[in-house]
Backbone bond lengths (Angstrom), bond angles and torsions (degrees), N, CA, C in turn:
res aa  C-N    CA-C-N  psi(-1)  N-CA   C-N-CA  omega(-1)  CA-C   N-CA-C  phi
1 X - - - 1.452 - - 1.509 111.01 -
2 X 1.085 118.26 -166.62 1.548 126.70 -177.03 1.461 124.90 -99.28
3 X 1.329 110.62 5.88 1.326 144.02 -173.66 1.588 124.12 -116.97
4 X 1.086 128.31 -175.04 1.639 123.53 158.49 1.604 101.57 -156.91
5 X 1.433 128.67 133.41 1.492 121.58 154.86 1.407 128.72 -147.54
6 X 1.418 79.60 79.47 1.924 98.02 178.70 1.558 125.76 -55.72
7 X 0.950 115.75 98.45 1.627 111.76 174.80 1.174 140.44 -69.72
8 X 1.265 113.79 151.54 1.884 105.60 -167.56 0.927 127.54 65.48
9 X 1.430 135.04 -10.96 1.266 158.49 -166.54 1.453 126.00 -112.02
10 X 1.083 137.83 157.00 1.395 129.36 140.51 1.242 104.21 -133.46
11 X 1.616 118.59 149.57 1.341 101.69 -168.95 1.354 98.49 -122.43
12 X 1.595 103.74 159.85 1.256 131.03 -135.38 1.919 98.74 -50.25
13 X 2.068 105.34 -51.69 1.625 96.21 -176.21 1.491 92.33 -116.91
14 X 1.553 119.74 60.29 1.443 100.82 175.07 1.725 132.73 58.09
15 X 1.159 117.72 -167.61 1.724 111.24 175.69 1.574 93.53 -129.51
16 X 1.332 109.84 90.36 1.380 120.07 172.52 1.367 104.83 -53.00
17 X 1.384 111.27 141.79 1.702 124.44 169.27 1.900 100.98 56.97
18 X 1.452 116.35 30.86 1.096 125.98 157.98 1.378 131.81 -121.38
19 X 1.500 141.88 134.03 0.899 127.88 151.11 1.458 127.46 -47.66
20 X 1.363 135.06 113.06 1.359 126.57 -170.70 1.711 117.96 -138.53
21 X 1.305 120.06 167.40 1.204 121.76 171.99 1.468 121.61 -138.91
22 X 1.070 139.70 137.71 1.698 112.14 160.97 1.740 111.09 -93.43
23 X 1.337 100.79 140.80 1.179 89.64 157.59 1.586 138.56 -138.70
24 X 1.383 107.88 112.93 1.457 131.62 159.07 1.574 151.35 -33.52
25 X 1.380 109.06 117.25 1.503 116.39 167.83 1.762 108.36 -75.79
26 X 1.568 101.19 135.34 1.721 82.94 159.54 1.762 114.79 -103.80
27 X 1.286 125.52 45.08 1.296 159.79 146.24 1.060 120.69 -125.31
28 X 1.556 119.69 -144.06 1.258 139.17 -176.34 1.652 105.87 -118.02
29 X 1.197 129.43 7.83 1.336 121.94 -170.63 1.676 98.32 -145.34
30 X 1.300 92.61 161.72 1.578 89.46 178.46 1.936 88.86 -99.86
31 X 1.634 95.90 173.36 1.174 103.79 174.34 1.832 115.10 69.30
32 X 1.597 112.20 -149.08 1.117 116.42 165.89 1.646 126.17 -102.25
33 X 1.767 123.08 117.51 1.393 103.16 164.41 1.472 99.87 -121.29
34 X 1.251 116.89 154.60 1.523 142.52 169.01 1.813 115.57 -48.67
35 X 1.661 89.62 -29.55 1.706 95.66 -146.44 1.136 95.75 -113.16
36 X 1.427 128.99 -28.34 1.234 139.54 -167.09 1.769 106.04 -80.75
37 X 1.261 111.33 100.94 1.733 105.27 -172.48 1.868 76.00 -116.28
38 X 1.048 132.63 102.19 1.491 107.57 163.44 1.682 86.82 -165.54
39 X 1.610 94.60 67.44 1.525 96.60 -153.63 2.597 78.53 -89.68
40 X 1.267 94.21 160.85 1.468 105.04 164.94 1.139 123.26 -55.49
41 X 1.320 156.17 168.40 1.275 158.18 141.55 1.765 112.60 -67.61
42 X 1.434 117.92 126.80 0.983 126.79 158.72 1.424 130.30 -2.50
43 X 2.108 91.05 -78.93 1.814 89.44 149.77 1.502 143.30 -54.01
44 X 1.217 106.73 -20.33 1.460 113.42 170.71 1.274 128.03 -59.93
45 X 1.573 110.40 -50.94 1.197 120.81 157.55 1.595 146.67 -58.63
46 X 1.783 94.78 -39.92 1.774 101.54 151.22 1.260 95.77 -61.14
47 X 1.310 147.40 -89.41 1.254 130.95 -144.41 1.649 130.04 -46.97
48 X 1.305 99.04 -23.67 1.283 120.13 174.24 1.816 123.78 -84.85
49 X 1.632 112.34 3.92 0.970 144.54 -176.62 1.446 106.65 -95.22
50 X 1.495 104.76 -70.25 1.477 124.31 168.62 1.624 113.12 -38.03
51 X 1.101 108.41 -47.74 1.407 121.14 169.88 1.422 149.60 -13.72
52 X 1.786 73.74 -77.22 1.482 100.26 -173.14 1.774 103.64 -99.55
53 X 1.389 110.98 -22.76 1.802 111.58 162.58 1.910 106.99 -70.51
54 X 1.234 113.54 -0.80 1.512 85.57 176.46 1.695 95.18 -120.47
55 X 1.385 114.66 29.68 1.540 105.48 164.97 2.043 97.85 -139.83
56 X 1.336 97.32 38.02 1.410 115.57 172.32 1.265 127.49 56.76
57 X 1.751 101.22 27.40 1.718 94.18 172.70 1.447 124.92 -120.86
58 X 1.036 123.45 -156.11 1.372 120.88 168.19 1.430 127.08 -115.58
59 X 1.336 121.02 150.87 1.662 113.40 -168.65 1.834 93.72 -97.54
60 X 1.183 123.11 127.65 1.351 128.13 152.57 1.953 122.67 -97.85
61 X 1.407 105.92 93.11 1.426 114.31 -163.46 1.613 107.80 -74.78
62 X 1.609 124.35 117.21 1.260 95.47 -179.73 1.885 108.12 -98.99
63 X 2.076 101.39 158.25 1.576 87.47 -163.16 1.664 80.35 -146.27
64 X 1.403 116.09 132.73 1.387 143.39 -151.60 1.622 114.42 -118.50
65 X 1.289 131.89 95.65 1.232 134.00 -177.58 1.597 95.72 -69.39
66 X 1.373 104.64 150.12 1.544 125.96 142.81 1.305 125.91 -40.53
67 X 1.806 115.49 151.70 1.492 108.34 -172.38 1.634 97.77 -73.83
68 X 1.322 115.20 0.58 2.110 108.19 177.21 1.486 87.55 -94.71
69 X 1.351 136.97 -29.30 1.537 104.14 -177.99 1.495 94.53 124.28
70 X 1.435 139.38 -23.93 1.948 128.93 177.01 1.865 98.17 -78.88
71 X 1.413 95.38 175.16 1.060 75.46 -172.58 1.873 84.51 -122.78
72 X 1.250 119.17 140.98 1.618 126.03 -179.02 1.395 111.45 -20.86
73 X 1.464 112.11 138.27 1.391 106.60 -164.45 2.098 95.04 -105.08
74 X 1.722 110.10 34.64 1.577 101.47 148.76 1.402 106.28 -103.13
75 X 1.778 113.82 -27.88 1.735 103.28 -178.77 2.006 102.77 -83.13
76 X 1.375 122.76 19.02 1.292 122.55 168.54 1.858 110.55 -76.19
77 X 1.797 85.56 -62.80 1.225 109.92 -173.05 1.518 125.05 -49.68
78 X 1.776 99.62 -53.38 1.957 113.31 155.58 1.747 96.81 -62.33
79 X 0.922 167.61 50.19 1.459 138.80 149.28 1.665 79.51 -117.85
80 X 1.302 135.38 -64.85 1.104 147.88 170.65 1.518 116.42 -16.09
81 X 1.421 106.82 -47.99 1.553 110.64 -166.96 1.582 94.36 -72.75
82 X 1.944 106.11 -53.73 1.612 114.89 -166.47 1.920 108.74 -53.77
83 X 1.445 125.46 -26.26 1.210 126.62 -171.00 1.488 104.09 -91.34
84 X 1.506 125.51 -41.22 1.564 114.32 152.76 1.607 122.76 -39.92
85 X 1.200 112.42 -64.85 1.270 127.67 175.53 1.850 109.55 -41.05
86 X 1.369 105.53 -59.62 1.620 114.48 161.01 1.157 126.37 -26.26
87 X 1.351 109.32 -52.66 1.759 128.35 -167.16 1.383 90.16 -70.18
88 X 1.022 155.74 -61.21 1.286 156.01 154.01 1.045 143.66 -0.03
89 X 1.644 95.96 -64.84 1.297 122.16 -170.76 1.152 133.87 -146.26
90 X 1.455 105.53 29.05 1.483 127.23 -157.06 1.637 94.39 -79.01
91 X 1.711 118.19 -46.21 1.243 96.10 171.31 1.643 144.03 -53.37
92 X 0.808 128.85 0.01 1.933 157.35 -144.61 1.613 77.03 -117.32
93 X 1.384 134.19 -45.45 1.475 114.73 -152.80 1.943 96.52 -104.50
94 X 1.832 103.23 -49.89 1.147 103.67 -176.82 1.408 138.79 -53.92
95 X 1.199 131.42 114.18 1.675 122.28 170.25 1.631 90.12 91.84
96 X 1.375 134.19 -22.07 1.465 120.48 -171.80 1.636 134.17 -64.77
97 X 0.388 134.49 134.35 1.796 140.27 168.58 1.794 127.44 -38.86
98 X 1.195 111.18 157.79 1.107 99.06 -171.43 2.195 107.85 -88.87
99 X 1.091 113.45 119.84 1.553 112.94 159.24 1.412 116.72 11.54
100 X 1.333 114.27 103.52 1.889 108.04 168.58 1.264 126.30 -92.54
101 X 1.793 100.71 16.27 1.348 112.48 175.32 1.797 113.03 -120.12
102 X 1.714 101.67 127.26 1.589 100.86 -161.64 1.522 82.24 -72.29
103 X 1.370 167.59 75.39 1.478 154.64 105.85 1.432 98.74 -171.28
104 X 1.119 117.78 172.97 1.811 153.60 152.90 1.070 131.72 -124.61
105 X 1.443 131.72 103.43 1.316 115.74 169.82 1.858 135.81 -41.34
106 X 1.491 78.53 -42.48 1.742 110.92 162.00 1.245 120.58 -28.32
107 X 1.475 104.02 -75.18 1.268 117.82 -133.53 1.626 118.32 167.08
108 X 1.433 105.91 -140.06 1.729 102.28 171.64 1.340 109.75 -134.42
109 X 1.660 120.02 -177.48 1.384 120.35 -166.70 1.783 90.61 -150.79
110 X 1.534 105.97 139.32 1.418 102.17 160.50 1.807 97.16 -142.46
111 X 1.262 123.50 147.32 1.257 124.27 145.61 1.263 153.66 -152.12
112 X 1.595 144.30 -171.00 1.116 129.40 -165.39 1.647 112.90 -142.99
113 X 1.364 105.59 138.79 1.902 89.37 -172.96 1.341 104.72 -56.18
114 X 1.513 97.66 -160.45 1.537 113.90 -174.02 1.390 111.24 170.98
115 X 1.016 136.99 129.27 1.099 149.16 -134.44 1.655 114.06 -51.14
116 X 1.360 109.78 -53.72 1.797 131.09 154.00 1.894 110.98 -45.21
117 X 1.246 92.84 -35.76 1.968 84.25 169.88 1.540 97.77 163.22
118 X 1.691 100.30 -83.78 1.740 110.87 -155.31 1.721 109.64 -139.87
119 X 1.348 111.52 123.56 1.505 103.99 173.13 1.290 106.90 -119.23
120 X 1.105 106.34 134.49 1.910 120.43 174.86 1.459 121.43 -120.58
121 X 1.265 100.37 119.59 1.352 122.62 -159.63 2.200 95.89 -80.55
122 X 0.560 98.96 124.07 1.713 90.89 -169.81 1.684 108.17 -128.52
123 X 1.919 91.27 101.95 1.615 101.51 -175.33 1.480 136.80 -76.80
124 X 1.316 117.32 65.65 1.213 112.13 -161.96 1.497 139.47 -60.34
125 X 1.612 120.65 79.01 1.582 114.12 172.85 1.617 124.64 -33.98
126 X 1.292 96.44 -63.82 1.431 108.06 -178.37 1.577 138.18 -115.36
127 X 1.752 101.60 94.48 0.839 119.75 160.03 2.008 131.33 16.07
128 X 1.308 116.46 83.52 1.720 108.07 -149.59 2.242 86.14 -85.30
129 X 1.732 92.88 123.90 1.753 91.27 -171.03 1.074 105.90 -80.94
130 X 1.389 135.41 5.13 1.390 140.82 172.22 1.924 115.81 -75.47
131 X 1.383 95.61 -35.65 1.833 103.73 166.41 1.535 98.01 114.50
132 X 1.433 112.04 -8.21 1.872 119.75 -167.15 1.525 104.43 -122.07
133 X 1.437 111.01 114.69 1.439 121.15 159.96 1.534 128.95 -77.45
134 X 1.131 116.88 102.22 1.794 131.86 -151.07 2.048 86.51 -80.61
135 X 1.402 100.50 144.29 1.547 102.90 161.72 1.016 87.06 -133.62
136 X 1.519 120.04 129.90 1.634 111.27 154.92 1.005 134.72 -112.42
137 X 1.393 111.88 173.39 1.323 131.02 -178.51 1.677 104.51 61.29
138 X 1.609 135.10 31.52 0.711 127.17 166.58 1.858 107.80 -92.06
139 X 1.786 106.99 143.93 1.571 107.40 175.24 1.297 98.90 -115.59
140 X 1.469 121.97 17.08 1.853 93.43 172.27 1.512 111.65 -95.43
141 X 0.845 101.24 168.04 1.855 120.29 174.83 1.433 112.74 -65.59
142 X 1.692 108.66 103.15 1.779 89.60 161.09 0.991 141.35 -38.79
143 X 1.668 135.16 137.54 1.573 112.61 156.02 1.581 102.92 -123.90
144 X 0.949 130.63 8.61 1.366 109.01 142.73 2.052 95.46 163.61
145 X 1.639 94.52 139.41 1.674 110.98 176.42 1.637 107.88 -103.16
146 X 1.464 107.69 137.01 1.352 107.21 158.89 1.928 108.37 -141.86
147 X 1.189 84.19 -166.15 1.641 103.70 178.32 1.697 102.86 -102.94
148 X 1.333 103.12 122.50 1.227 112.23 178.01 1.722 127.87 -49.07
149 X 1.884 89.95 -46.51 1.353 122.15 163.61 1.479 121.17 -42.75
150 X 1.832 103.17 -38.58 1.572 97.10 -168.05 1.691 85.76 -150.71
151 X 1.076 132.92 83.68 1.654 136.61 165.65 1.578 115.35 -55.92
152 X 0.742 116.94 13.66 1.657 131.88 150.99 1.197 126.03 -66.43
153 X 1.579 102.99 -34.89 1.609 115.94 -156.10 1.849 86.55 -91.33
154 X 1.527 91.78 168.39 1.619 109.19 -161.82 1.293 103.44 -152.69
155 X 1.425 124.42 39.65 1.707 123.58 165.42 1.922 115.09 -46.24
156 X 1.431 88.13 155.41 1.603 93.14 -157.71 1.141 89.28 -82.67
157 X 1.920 108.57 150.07 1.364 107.08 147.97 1.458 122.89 -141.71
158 X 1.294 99.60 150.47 1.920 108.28 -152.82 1.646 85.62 -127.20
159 X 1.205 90.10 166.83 1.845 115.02 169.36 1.203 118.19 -116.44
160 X 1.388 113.79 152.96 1.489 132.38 -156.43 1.313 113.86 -141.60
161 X 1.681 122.89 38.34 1.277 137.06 -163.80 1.432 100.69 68.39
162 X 1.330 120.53 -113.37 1.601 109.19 -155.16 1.326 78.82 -84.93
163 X 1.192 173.77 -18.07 1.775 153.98 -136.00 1.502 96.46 -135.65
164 X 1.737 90.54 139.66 1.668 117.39 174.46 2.000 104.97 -90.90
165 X 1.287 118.96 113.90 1.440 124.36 163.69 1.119 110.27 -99.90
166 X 1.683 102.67 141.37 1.435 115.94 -168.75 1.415 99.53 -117.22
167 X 1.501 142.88 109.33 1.762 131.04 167.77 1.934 93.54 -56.63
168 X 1.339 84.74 140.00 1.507 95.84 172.96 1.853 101.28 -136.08
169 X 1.220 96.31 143.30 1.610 113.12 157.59 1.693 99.85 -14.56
170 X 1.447 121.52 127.74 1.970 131.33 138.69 1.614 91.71 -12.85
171 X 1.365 107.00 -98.12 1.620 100.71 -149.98 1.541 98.23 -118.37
172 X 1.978 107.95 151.96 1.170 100.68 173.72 1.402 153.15 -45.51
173 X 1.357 127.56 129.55 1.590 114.16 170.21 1.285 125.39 -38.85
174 X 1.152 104.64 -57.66 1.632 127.75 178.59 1.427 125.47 -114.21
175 X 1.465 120.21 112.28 1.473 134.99 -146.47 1.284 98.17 -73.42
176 X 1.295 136.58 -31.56 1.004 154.17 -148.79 1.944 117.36 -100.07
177 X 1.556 104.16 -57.38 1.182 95.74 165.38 1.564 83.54 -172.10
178 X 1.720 121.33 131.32 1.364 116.09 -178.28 1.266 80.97 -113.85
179 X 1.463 99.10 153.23 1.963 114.72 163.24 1.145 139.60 -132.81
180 X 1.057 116.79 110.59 2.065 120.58 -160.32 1.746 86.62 -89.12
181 X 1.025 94.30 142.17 1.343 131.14 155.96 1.601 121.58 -106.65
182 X 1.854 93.98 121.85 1.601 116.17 -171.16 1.153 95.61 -122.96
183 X 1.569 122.89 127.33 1.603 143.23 -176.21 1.587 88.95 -121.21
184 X 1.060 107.82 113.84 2.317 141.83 -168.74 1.651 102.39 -102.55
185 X 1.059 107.94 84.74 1.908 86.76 163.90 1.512 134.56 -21.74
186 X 0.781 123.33 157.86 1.797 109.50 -176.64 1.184 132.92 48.96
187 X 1.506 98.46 -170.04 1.845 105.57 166.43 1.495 107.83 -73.35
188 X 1.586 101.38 148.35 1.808 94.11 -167.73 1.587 101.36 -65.17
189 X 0.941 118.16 149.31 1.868 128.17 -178.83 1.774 88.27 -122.67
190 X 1.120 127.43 107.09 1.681 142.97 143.03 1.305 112.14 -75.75
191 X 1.356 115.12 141.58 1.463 116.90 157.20 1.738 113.71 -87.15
192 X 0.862 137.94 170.80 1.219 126.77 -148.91 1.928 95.17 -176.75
193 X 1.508 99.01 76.43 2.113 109.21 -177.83 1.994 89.44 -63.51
194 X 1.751 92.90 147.88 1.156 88.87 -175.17 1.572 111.47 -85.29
195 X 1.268 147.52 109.56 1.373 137.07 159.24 1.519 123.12 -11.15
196 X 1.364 111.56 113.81 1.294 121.11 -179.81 2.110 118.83 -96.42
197 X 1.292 119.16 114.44 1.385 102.32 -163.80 1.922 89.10 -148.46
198 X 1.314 96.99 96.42 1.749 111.30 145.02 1.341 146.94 -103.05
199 X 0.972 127.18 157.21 1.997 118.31 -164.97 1.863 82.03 -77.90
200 X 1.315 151.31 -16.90 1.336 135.23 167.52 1.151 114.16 -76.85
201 X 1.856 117.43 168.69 1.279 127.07 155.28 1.195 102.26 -72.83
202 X 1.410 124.78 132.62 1.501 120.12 155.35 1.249 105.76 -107.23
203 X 1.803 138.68 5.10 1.226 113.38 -159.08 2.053 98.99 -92.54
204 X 1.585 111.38 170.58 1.217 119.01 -141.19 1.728 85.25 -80.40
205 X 1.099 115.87 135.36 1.846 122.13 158.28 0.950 126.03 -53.30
């Protein structure tokens, strides 16, 4: 079809040049079960949000009332966390683009032009213990990083031959998934090493 909607899943680079969605239990069952408590963590699910918007799809969450009609007060509590979290950072997910980077050590990336060139929303899972968030292989010129959370803030950013470092805050704002925002002069310019692949070993003995 003209679509894709893989369930339970997200796949690994999305359905490039597809319209797509995943779609999700926040348990193990669709709908409502009694027995089934093995609901996800909050964070699991933002993160799993972040995800699938930076390989251009959409999350379809499924959420299961009771045979009286409420709906479980753990898929209350996760809808609660994901719409806080939203208020936040809903721009990073909304209207954004899919990732122009094939991985992150980090985390994830989504973004959207802007009038000056390119903004990249940059999802950080994991905490970098060095204090510096590496982008690589980017060649455009910063014009300026903040915290999504607090756009006030003005962490430095320096270059590292081909890679943009960002100083970030000791420990995260947001336990869950914090996101700096990087505004790139221009059209994004990536470096892009060429992949090397022979039927030999070439690596050194």
């Amino acid at each position: 079809g003209d679509f894709g909607t893989p369930e339970q899943q997200i796949p690994s680079t999305g359905l490039p040049g597809t319209d797509w969605e995943t779609c999700m239990t926040m348990n193990d069952h669709w709908g409502y079960n009694k027995n089934d408590r093995n609901f996800k963590s909050s964070r699991e699910i933002i993160r799993m949000l972040s995800d699938i918007a930076s390989k251009g799809g959409n999350y379809l969450l499924n959420v299961g009332p009771t045979a009286e009609g409420p709906f479980p007060q753990e898929s209350i509590d996760r809808l609660h966390d994901i719409g806080q979290w939203m208020k936040v950072n809903g721009e990073a997910i909304y209207g954004t683009k899919a990732s122009p980077f094939k991985s992150l050590e980090w985390g994830r990336c989504t973004q959207i032009e802007i009038p000056e060139g390119t903004r990249l929303y940059l999802h950080v899972f994991d905490w970098p213990a060095s204090g510096f968030l590496t982008v690589p292989g980017c060649l455009n010129v910063p014009l300026k990083a903040s915290l999504l959370l607090d756009q006030g803030s003005n962490p430095e950013v320096s270059r590292k031959e081909d890679a943009l470092s960002i100083k970030l805050p000791a420990s995260p704002p947001d336990p869950n998934v914090t996101v700096i925002v990087l505004d790139l002069k221009g059209k994004l310019d990536l470096t892009s090493p060429p992949a090397i692949n022979t039927a030999f070993d070439v690596r050194p003995s």
